[in-house]
Structure formats: C-alpha cells, structure tokens
PyMOL Python script that loads the backbone (N, CA, C, O; Angstrom):
from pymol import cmd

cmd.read_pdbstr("""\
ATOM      1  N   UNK A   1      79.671 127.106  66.190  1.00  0.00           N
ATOM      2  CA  UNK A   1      80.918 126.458  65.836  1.00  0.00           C
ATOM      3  C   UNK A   1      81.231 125.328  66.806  1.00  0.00           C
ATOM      4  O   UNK A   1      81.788 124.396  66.226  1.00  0.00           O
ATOM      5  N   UNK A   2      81.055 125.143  68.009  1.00  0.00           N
ATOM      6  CA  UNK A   2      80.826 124.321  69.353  1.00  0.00           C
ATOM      7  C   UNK A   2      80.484 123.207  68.154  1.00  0.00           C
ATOM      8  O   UNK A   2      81.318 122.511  67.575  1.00  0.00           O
ATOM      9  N   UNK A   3      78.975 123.221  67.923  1.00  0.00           N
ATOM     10  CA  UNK A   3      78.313 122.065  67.614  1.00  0.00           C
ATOM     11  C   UNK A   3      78.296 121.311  66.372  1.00  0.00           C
ATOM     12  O   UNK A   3      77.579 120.366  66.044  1.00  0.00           O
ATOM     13  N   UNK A   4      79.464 122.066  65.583  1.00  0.00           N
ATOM     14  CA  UNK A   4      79.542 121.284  63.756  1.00  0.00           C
ATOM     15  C   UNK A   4      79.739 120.002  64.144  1.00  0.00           C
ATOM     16  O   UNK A   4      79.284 119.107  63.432  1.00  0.00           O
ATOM     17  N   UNK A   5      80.305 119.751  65.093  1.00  0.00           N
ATOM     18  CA  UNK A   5      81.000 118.156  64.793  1.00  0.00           C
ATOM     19  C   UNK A   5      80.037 117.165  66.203  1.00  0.00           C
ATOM     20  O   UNK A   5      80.007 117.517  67.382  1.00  0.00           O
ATOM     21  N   UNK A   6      79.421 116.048  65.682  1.00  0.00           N
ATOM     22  CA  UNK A   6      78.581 115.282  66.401  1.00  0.00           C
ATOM     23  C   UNK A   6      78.885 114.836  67.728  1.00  0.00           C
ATOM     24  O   UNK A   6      77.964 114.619  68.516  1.00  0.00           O
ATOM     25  N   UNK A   7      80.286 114.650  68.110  1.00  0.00           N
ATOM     26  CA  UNK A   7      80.278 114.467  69.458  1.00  0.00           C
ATOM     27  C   UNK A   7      80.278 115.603  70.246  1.00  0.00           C
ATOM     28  O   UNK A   7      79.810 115.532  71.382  1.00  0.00           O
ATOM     29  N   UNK A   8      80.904 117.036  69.656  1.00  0.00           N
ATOM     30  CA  UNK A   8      80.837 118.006  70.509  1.00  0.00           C
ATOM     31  C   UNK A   8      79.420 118.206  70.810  1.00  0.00           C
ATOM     32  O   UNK A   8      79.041 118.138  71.979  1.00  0.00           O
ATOM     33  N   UNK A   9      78.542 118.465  69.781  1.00  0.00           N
ATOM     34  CA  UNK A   9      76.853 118.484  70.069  1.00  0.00           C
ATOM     35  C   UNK A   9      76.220 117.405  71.045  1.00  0.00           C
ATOM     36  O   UNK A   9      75.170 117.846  71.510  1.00  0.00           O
ATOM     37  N   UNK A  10      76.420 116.562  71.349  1.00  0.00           N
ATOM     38  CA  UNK A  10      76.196 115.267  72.012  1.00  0.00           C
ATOM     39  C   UNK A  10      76.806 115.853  73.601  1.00  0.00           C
ATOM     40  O   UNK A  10      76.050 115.980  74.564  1.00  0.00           O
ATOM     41  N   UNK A  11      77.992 116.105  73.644  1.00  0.00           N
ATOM     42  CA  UNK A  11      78.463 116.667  75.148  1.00  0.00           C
ATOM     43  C   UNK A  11      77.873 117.741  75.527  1.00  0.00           C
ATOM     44  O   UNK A  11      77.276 117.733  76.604  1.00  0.00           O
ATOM     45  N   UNK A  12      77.909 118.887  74.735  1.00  0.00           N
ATOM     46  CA  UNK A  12      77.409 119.723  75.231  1.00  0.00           C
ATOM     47  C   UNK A  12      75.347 119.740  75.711  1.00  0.00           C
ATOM     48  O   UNK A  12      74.725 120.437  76.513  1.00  0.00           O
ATOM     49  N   UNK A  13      74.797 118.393  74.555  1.00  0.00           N
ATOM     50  CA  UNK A  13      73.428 118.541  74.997  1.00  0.00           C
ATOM     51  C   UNK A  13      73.683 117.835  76.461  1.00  0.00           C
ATOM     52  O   UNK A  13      73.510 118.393  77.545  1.00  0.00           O
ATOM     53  N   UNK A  14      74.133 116.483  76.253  1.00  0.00           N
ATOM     54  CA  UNK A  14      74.444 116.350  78.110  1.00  0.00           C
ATOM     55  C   UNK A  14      74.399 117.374  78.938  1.00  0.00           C
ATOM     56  O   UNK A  14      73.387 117.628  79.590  1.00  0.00           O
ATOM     57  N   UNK A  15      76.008 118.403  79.032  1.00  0.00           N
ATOM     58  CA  UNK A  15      75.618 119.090  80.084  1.00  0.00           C
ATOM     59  C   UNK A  15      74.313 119.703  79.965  1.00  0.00           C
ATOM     60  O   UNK A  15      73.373 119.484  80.729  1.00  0.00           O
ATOM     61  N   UNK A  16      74.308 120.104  79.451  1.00  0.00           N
ATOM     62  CA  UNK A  16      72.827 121.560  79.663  1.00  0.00           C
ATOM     63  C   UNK A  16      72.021 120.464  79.736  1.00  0.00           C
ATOM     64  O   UNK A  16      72.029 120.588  80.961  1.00  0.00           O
ATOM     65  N   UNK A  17      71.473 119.702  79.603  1.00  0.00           N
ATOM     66  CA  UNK A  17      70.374 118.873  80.201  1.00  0.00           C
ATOM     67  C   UNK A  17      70.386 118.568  81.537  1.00  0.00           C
ATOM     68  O   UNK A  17      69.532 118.765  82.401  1.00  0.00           O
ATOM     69  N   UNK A  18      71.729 117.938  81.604  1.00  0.00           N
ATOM     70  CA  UNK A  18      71.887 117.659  83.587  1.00  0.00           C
ATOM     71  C   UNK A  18      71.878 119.069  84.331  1.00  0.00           C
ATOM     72  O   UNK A  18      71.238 119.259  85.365  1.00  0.00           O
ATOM     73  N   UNK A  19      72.596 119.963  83.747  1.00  0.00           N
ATOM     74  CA  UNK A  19      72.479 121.323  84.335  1.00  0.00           C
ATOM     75  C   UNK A  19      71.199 121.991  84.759  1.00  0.00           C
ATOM     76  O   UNK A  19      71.139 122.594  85.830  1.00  0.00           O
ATOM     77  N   UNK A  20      69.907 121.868  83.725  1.00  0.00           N
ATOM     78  CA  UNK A  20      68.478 122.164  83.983  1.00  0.00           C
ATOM     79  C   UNK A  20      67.593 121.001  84.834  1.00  0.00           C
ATOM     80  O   UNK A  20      66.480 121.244  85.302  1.00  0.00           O
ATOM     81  N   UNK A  21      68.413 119.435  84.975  1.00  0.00           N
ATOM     82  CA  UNK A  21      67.631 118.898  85.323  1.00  0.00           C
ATOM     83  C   UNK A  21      67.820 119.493  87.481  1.00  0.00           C
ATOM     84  O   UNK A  21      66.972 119.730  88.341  1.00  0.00           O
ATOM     85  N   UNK A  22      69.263 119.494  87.490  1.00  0.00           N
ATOM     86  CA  UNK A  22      69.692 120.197  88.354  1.00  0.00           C
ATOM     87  C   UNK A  22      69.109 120.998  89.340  1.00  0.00           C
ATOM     88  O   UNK A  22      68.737 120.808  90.498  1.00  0.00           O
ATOM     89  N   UNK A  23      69.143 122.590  88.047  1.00  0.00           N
ATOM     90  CA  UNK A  23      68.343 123.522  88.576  1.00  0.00           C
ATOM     91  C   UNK A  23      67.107 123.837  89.359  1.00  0.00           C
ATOM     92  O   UNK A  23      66.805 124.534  90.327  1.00  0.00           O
ATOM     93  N   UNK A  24      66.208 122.574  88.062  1.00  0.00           N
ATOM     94  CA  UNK A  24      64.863 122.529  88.370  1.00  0.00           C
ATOM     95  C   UNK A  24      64.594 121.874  90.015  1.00  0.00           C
ATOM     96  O   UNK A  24      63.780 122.213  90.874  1.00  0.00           O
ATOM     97  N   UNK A  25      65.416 121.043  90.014  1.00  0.00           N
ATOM     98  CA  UNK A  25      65.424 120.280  91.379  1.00  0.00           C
ATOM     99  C   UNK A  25      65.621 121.209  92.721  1.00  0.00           C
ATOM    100  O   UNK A  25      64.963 121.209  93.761  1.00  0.00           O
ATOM    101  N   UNK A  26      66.653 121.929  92.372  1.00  0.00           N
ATOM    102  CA  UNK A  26      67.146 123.216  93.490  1.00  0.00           C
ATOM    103  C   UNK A  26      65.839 124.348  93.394  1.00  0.00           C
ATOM    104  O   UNK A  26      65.310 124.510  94.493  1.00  0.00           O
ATOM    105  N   UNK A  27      65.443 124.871  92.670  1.00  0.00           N
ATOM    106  CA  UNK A  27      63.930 125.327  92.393  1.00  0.00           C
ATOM    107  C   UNK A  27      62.907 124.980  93.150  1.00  0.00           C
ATOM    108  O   UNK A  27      61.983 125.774  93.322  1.00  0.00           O
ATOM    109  N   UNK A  28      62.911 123.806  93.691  1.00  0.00           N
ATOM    110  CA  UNK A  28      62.198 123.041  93.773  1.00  0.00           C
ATOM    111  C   UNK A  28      62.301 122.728  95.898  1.00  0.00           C
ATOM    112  O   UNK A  28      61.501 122.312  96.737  1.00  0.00           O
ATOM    113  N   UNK A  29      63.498 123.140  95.924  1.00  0.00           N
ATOM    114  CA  UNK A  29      63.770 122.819  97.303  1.00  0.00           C
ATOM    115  C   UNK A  29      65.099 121.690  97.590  1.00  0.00           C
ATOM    116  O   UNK A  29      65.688 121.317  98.605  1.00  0.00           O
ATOM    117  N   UNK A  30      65.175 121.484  96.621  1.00  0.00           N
ATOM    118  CA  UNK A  30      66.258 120.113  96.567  1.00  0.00           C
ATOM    119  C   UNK A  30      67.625 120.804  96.617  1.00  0.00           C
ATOM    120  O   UNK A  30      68.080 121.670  95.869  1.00  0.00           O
ATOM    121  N   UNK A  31      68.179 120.186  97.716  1.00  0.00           N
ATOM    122  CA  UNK A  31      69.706 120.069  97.598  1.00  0.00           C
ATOM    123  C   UNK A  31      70.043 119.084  96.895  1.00  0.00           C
ATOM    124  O   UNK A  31      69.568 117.966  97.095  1.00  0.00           O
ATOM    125  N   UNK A  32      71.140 119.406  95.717  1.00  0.00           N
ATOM    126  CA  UNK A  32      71.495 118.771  94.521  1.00  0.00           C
ATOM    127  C   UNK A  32      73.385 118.458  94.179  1.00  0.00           C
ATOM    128  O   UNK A  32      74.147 119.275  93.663  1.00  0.00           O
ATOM    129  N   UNK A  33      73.678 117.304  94.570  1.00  0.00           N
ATOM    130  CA  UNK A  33      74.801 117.234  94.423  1.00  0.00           C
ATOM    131  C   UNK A  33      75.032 116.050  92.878  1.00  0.00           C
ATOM    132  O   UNK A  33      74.514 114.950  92.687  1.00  0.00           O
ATOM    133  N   UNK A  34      75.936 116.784  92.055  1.00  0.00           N
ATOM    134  CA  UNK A  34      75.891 115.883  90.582  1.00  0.00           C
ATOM    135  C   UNK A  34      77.768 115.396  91.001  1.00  0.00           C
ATOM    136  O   UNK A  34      78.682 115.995  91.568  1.00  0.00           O
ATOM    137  N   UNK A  35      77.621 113.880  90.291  1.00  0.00           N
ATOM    138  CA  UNK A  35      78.621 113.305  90.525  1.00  0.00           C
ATOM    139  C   UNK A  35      78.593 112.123  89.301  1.00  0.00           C
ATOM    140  O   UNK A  35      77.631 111.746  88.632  1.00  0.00           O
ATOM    141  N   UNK A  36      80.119 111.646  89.258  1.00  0.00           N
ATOM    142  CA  UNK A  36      80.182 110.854  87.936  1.00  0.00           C
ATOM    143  C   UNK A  36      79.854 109.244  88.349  1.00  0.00           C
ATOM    144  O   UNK A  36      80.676 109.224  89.265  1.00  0.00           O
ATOM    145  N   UNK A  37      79.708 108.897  88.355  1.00  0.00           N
ATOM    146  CA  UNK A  37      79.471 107.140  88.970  1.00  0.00           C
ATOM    147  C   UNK A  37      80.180 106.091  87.517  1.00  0.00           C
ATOM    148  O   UNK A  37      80.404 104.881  87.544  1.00  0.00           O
ATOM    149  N   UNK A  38      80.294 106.602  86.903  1.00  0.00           N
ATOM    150  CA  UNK A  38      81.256 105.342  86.118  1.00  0.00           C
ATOM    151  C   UNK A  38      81.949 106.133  84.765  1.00  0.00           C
ATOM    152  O   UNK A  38      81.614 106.941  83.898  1.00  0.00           O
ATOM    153  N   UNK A  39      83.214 105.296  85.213  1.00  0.00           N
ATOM    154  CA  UNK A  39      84.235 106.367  84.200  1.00  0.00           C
ATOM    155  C   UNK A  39      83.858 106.669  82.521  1.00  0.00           C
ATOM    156  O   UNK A  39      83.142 105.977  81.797  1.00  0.00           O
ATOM    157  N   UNK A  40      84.498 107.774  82.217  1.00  0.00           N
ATOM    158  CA  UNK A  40      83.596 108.493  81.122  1.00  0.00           C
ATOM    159  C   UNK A  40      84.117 107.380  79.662  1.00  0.00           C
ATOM    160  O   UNK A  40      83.592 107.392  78.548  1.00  0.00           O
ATOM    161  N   UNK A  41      85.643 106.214  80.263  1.00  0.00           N
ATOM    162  CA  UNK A  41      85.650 105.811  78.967  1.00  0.00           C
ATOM    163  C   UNK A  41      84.644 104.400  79.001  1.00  0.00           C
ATOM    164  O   UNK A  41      85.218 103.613  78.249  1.00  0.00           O
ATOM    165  N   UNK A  42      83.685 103.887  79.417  1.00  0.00           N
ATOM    166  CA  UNK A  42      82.791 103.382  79.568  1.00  0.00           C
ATOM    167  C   UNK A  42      81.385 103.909  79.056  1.00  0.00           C
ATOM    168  O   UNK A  42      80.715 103.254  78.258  1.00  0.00           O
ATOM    169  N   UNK A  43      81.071 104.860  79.452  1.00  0.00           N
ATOM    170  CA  UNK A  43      79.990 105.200  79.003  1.00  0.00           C
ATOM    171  C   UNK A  43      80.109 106.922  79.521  1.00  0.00           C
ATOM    172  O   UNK A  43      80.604 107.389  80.547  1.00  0.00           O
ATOM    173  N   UNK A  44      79.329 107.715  78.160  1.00  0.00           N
ATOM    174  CA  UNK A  44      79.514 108.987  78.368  1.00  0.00           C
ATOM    175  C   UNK A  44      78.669 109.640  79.162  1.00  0.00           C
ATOM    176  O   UNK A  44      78.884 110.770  79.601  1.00  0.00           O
ATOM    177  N   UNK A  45      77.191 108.645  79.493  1.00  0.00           N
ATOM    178  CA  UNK A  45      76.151 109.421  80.135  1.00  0.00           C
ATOM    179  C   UNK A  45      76.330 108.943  81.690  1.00  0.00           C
ATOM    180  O   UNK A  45      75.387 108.441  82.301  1.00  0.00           O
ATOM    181  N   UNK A  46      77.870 109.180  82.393  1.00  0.00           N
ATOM    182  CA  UNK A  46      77.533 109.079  83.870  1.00  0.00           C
ATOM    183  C   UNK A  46      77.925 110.046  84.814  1.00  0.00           C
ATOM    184  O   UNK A  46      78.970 110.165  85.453  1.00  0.00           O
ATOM    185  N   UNK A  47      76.719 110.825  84.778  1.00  0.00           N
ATOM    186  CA  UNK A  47      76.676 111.899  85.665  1.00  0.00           C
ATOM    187  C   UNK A  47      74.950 111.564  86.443  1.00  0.00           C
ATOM    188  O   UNK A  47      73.830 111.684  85.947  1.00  0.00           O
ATOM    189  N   UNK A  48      75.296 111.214  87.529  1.00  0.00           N
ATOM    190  CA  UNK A  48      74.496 110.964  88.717  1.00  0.00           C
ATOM    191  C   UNK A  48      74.042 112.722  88.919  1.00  0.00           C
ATOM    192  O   UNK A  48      74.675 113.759  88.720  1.00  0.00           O
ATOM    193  N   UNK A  49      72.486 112.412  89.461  1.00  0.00           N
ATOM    194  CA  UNK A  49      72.029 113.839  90.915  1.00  0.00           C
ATOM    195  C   UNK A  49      71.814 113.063  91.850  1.00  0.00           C
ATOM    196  O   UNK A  49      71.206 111.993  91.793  1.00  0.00           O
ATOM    197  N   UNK A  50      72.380 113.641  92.911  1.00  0.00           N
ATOM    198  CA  UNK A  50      71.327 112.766  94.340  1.00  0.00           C
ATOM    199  C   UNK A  50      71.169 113.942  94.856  1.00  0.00           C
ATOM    200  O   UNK A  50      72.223 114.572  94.937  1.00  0.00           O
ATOM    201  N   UNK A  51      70.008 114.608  95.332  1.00  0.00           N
ATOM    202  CA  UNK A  51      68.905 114.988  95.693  1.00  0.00           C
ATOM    203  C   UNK A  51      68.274 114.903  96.760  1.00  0.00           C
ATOM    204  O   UNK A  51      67.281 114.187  96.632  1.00  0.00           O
ATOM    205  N   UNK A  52      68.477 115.522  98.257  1.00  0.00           N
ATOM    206  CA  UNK A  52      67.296 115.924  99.376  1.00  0.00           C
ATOM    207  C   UNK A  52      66.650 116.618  99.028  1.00  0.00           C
ATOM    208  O   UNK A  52      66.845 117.243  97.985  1.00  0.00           O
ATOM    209  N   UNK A  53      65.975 116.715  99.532  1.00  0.00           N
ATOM    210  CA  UNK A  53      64.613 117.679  99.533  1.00  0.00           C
ATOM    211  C   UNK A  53      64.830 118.488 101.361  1.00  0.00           C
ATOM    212  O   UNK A  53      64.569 117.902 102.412  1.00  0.00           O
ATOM    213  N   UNK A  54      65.360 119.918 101.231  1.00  0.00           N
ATOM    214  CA  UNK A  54      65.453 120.570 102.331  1.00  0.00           C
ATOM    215  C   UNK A  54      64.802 121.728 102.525  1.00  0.00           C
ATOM    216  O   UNK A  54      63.946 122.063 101.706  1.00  0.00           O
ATOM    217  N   UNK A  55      65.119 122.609 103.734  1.00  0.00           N
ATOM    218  CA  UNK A  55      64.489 123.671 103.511  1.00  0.00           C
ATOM    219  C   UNK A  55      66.074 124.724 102.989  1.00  0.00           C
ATOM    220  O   UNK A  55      67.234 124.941 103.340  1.00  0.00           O
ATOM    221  N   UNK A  56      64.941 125.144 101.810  1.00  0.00           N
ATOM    222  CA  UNK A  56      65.814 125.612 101.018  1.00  0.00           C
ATOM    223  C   UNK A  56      65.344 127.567 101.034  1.00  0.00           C
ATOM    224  O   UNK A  56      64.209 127.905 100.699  1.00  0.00           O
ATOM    225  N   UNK A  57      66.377 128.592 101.453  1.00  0.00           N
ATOM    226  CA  UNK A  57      66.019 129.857 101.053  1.00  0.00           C
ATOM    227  C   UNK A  57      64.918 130.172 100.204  1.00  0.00           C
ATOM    228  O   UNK A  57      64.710 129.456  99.224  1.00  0.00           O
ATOM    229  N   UNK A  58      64.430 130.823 100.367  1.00  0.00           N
ATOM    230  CA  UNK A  58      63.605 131.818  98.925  1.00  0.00           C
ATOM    231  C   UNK A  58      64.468 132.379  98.432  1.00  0.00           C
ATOM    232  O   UNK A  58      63.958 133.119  97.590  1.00  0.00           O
ATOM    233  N   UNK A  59      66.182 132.564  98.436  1.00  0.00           N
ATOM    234  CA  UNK A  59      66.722 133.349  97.565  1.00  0.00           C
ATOM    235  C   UNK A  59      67.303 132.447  96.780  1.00  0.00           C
ATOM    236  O   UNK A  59      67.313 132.604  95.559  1.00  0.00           O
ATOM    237  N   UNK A  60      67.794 131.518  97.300  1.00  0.00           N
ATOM    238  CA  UNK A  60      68.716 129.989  96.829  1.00  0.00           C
ATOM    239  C   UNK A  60      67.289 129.891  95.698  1.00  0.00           C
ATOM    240  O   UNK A  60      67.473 130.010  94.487  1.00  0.00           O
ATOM    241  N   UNK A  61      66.062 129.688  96.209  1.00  0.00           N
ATOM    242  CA  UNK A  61      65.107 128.844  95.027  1.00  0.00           C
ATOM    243  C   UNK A  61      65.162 129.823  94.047  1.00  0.00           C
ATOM    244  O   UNK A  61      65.640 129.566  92.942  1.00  0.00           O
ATOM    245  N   UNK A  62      64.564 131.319  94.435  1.00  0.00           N
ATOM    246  CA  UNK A  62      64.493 132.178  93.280  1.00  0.00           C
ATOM    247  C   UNK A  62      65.808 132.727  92.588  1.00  0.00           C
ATOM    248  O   UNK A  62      65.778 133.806  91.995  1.00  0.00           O
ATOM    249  N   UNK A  63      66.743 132.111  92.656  1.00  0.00           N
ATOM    250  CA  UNK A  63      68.221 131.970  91.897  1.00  0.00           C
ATOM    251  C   UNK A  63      68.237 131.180  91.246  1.00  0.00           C
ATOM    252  O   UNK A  63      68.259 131.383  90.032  1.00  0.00           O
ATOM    253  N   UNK A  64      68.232 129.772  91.839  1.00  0.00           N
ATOM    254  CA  UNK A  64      67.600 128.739  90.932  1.00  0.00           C
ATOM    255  C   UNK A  64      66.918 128.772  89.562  1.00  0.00           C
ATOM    256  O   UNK A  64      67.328 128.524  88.428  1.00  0.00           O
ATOM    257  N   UNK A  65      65.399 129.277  90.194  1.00  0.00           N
ATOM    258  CA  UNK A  65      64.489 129.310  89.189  1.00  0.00           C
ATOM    259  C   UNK A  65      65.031 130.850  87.914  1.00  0.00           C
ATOM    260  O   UNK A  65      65.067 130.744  86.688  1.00  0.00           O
ATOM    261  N   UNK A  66      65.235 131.599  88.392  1.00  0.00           N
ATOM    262  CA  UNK A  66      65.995 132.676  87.067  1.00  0.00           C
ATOM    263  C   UNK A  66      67.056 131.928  86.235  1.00  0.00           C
ATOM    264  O   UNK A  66      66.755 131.870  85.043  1.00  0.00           O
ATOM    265  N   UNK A  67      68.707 131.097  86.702  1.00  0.00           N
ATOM    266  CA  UNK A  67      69.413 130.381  85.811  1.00  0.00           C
ATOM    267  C   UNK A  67      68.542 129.413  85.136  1.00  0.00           C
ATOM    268  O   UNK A  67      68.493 129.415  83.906  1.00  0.00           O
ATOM    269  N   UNK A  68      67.681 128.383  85.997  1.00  0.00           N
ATOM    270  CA  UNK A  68      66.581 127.893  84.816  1.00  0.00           C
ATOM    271  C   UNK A  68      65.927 128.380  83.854  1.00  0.00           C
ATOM    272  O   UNK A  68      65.890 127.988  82.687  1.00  0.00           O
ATOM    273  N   UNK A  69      65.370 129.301  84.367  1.00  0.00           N
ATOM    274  CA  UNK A  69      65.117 129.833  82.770  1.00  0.00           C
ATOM    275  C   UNK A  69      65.955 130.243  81.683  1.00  0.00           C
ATOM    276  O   UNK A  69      65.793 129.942  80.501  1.00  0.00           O
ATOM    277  N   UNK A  70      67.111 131.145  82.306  1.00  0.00           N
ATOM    278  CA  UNK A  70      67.695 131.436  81.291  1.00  0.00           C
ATOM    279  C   UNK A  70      68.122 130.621  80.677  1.00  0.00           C
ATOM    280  O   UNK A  70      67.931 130.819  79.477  1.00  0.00           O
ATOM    281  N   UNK A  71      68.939 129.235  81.024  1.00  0.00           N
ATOM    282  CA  UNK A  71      69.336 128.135  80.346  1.00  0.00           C
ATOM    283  C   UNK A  71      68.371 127.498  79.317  1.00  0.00           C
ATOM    284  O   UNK A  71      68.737 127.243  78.170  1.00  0.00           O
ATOM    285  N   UNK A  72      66.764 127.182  79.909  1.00  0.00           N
ATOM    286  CA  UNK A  72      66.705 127.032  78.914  1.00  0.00           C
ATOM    287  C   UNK A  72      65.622 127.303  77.910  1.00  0.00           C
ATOM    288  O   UNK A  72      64.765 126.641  77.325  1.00  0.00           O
ATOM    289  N   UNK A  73      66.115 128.853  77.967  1.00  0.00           N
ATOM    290  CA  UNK A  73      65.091 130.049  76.579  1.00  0.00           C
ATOM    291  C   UNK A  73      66.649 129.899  76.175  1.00  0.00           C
ATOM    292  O   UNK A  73      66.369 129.888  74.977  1.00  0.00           O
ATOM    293  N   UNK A  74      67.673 129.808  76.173  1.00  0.00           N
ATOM    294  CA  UNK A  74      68.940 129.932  75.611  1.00  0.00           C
ATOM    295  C   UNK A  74      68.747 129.060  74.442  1.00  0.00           C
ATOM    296  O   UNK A  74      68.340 129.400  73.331  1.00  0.00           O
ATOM    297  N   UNK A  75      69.115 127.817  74.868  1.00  0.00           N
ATOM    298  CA  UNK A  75      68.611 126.409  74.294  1.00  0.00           C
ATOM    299  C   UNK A  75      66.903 125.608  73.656  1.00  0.00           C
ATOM    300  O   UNK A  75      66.591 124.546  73.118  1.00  0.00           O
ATOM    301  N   UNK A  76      66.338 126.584  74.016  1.00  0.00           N
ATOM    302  CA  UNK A  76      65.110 126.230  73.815  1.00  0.00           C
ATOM    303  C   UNK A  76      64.562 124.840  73.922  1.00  0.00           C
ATOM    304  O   UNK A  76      63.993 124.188  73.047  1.00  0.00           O
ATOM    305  N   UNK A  77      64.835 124.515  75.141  1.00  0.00           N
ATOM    306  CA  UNK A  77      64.624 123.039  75.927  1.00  0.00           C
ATOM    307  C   UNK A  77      63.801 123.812  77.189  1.00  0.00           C
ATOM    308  O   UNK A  77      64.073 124.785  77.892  1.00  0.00           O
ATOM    309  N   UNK A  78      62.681 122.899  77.116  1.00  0.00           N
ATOM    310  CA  UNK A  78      61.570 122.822  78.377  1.00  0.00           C
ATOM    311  C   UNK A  78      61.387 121.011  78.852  1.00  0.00           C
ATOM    312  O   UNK A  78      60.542 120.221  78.432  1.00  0.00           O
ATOM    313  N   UNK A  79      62.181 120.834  79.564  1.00  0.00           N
ATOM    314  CA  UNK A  79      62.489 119.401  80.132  1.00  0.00           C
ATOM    315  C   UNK A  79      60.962 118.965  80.838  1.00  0.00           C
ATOM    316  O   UNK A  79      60.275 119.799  81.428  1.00  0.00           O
ATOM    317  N   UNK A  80      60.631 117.789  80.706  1.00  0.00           N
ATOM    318  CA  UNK A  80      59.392 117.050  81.508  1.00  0.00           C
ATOM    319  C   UNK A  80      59.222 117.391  82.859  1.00  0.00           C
ATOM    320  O   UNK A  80      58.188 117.671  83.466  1.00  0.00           O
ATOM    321  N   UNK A  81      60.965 117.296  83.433  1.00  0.00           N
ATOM    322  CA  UNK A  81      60.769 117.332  84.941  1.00  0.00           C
ATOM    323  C   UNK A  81      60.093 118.394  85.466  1.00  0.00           C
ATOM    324  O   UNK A  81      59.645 118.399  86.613  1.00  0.00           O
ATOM    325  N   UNK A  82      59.999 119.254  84.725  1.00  0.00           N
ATOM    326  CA  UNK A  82      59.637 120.676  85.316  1.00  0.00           C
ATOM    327  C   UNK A  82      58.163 120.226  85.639  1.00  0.00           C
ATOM    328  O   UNK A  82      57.838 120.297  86.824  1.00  0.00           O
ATOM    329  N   UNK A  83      57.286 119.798  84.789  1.00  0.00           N
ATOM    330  CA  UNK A  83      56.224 119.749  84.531  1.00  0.00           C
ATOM    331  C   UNK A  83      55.650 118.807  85.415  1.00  0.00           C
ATOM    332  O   UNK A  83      54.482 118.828  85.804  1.00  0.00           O
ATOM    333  N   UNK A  84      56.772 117.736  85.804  1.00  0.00           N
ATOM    334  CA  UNK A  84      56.340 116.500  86.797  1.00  0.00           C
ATOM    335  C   UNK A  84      56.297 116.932  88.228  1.00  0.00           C
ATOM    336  O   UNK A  84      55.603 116.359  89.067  1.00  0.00           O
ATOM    337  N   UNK A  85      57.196 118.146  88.523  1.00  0.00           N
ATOM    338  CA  UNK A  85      57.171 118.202  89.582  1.00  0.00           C
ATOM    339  C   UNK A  85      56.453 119.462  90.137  1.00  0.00           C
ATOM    340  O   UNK A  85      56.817 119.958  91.203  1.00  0.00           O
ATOM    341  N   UNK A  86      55.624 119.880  89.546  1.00  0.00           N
ATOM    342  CA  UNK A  86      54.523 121.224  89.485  1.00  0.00           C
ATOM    343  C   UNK A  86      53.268 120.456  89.673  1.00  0.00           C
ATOM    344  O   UNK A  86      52.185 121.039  89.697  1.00  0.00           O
TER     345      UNK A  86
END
""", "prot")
cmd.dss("prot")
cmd.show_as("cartoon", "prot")
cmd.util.cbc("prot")
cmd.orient("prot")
C-alpha cells in the first residue's frame, strides 16, 4: 500500500538504496556519515555518504553485514557496490 502511488515508490526506493549503499560501506570498515547537500525542493536525490575507511569492530562489521542482508533479501536488491568492493 506504501508503493501504489509513484512518488511514494520513488522515495522509498531512494532510501533503501542509500541505506544498503551505507551498510555495505560500514561492512566494509567504513565509517559512514549520510547527509543532505542540497535542499529536497531542488532535487530529490540529495543525500550525500562520506566515508573513512577505519578500524572498525568485528561486531560493528558483523552488524553491519546481517542488516545488509536483511534489507536486501527484503527488497530483493543486490547493489553493484557490494560486488565492487569484494
């Protein structure tokens, strides 16, 4: 019911895309901070990651990597990044 109507489907694929692109990054070792860089009545796709690369827990990553998955076997989205950065 979320997704009958085209812009709600459109927002919601945003988040969950930035959300996994996110994850995968924190997975990964990356400290991940998401932020808007230009107001939403301009354009809807501005949500920035900026991204270190730290030393990151084994519990922080393997937290990470479990919400990644679940997000997205939910959605049934397997994003590139995953694949780029393996």
């Amino acid at each position: 019911m979320v997704t009958r109507h085209q812009p709600y489907k459109e927002r919601l694929i945003d988040m969950v895309s930035d959300s996994l692109r996110a994850l995968i990054l924190e997975s990964f070792g990356y400290r991940v901070i998401a932020y808007e860089f230009v107001a939403t009545a301009y354009t809807p796709k501005n949500v920035m990651l900026k991204c270190e690369k730290i030393q990151q827990t084994s519990e922080k990553i393997q937290s990470a990597r479990v919400e990644y998955e679940k997000l997205s076997k939910l959605f049934n989205i397997h994003p590139m990044l995953k694949t780029y950065l393996q």
